[in-house]
C-alpha positions in Angstrom: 0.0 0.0 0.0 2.9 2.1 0.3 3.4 3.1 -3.3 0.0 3.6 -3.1 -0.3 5.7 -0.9 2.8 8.0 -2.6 1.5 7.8 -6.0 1.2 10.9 -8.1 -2.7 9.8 -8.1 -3.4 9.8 -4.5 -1.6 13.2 -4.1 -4.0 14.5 -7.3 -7.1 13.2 -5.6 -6.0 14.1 -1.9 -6.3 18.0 -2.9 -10.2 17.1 -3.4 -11.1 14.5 -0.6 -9.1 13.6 2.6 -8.6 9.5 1.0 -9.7 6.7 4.0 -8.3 3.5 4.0 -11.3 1.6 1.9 -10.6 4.7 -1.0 -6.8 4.1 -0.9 -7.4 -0.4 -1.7 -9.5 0.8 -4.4 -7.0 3.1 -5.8 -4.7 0.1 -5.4 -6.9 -2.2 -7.5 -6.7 0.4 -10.4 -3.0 -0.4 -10.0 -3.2 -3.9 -11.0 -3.1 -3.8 -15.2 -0.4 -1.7 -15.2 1.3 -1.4 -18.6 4.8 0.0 -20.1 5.0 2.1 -23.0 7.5 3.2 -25.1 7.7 7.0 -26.2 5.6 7.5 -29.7 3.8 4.7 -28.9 -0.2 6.1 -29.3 -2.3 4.9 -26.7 -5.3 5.8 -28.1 -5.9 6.5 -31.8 -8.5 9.4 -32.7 -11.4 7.8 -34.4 -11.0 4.6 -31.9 -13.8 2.7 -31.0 -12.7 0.3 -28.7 -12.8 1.7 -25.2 -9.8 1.5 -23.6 -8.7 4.3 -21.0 -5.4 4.7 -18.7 -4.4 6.6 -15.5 -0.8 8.1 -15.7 1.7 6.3 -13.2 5.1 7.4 -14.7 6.1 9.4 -17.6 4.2 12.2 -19.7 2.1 12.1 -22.3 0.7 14.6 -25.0 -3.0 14.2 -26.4 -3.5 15.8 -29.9 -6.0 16.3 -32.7 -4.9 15.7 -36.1 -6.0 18.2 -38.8 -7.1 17.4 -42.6 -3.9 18.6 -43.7 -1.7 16.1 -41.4 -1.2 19.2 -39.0 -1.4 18.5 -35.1 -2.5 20.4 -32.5 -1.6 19.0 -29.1 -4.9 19.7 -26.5 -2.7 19.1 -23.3 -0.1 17.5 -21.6 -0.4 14.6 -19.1 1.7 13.7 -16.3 1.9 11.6 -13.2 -1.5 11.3 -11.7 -3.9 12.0 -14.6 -6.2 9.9 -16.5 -6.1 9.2 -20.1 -9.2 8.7 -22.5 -11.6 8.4 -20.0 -13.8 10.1 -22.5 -12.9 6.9 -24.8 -14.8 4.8 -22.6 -17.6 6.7 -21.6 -18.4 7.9 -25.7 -18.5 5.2 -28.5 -15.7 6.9 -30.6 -12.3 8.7 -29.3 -12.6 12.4 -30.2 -8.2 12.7 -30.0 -5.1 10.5 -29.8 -3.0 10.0 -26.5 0.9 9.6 -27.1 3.7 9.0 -25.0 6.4 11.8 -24.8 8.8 9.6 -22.8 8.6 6.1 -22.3 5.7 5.7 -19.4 3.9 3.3 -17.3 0.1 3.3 -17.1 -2.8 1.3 -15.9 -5.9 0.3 -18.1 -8.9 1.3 -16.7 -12.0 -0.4 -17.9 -15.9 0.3 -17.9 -16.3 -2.0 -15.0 -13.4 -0.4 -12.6 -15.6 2.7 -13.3 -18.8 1.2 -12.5 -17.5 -0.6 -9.5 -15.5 2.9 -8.0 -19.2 4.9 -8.7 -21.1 2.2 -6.6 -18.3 1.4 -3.8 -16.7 4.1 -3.0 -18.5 7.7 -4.1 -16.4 9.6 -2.5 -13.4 8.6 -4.7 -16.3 8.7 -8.0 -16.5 12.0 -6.6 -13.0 12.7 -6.8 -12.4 11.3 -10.1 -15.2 13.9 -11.4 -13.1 17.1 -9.6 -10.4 15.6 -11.3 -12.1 15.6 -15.3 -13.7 18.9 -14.4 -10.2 20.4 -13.7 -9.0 19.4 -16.9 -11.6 21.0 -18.1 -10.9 24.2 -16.8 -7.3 24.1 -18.1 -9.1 23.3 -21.4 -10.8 26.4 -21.2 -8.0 28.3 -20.7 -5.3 27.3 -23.1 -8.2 28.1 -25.7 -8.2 31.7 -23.9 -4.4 31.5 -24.8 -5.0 30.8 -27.8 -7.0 33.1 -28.9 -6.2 36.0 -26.7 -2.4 36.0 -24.7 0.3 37.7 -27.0 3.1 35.2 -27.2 5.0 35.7 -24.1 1.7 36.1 -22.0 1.1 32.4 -23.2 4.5 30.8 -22.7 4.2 32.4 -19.2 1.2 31.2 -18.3 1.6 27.5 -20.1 5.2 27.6 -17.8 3.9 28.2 -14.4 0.2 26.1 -15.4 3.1 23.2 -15.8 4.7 23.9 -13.0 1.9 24.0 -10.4 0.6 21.0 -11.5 3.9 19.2 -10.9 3.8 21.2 -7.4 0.7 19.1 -6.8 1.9 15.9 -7.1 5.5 15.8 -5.6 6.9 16.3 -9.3 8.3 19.9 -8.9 8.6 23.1 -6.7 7.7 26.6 -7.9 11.2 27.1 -8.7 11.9 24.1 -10.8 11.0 20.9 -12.7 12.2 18.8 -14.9 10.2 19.2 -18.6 11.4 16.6 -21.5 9.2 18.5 -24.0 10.6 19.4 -27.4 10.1 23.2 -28.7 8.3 21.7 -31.1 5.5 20.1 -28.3 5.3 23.4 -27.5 4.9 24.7 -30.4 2.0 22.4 -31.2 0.4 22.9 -28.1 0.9 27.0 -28.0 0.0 27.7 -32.0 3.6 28.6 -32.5 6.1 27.8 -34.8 9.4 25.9 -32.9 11.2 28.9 -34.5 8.8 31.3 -32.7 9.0 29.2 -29.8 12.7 30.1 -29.6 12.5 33.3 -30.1 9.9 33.8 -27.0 12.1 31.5 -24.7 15.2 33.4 -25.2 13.2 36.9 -24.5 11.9 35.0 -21.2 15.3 34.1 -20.3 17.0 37.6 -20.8 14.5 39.3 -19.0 15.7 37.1 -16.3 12.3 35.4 -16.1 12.7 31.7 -16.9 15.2 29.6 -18.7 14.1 26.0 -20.1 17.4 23.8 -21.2 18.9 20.8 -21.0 15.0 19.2 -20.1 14.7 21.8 -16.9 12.4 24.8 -16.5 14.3 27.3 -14.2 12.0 30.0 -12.8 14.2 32.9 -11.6 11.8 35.7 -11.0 8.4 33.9 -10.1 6.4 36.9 -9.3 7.6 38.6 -12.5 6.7 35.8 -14.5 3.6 35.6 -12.8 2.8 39.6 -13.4 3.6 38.9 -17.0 0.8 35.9 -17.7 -1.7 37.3 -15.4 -1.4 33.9 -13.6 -4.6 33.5 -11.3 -3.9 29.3 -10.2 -7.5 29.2 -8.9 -8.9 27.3 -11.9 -6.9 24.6 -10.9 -8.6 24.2 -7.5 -5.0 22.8 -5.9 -5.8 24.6 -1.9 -6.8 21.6 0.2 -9.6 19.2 0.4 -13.0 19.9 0.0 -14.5 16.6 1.6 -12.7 15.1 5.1 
């Protein structure tokens, strides 16, 4: 139960509900089908209709939409702690692909685990539900980033969102974390060109803001790079447990 009880998943879920003992076994049964994956490896294809989901143990993923013209635009990141394609199991057809950035573990979850969490333990149900309605949220805002932050505003913001997430689960401090994305992730994921990408990263950094090299995200003025994205953390609902 120990590595239960230290996953990235229990700390996720522990910001929502204050896990008992019964919540923490059924956490650990989720554990069992536990899989490893190499990076570039999809885990689920857009257009799939076989219902297969996974919770993130180890690693990161990125989940994407392909375009007509072969173009991708990445939706989000997952790391440690997060679920992915639970959509593909609760809808008859995947709506985006799920791909490995680094080689990862993860645990199939299947329409029975679900069923059996909802009926057992609610609480937990409960939790998983904070959990996709968070994601939600950060959905919500990257489009505002999208369509609305200048370029800097939006690396900023997409920094520290990445960073306080990590925060969350034990991955990171608001200082530093490790990132193995490519400029080109986050050029699919910010509407940028990796070129562009550069060119914002290197402004960040000689402002003395932030520096990303060598897979670490440095964050040398935090305040200032917060003042610059406008960073308000409360859509990701990270202050302590609602439920006891």
């Amino acid at each position: 139960m120990n590595a239960i009880v230290g996953s990235a998943l229990t700390r996720k879920l522990s910001a929502f509900i204050a896990l008992s003992d019964r919540e923490l076994e059924a956490l650990e049964r989720l554990h069992q089908r536990r899989r490893l994956f190499p990076a570039g490896q999809a885990l689920v294809h857009q257009g799939q209709t076989e219902r297969a989901a996974y919770f993130l143990a180890e690693g990161w993923v990125c989940s994407y939409k392909i375009q007509p013209d072969g173009s991708r635009q990445i939706v989000d990141f997952q790391i440690p702690g997060d679920f992915l394609g639970m959509r593909s199991v609760l809808l008859r057809t995947s709506d985006h692909s799920f791909e490995p950035v680094t080689e990862i573990v993860a645990a199939e979850v299947l329409m029975r685990d679900i069923h059996e969490m909802f009926a057992q333990t609610p609480r937990l149900g409960a939790a998983i539900l904070w959990a996709a309605s968070r994601d939600e949220a950060m959905v919500v805002e990257h489009l505002v980033g999208l369509g609305r932050r200048d370029t800097d505003v939006r690396m900023a913001h997409f920094l520290l969102e990445l960073g306080a997430r990590l925060v969350l689960v034990g991955l990171g401090t608001k200082a530093e974390y490790s990132c193995p994305l490519t400029q080109h992730h986050i050029a699919d994921a910010l509407g940028l060109s990796a070129v562009h990408v550069n060119r914002v990263l290197r402004r960040l950094r000689e402002d003395g803001l932030v520096t990303l090299r060598d897979g670490k995200v440095t964050i040398k003025d935090y305040r200032g790079l917060v003042e610059l994205a406008v960073f308000d953390p409360g859509y990701l609902d990270q202050t302590g447990p609602l439920l006891n």
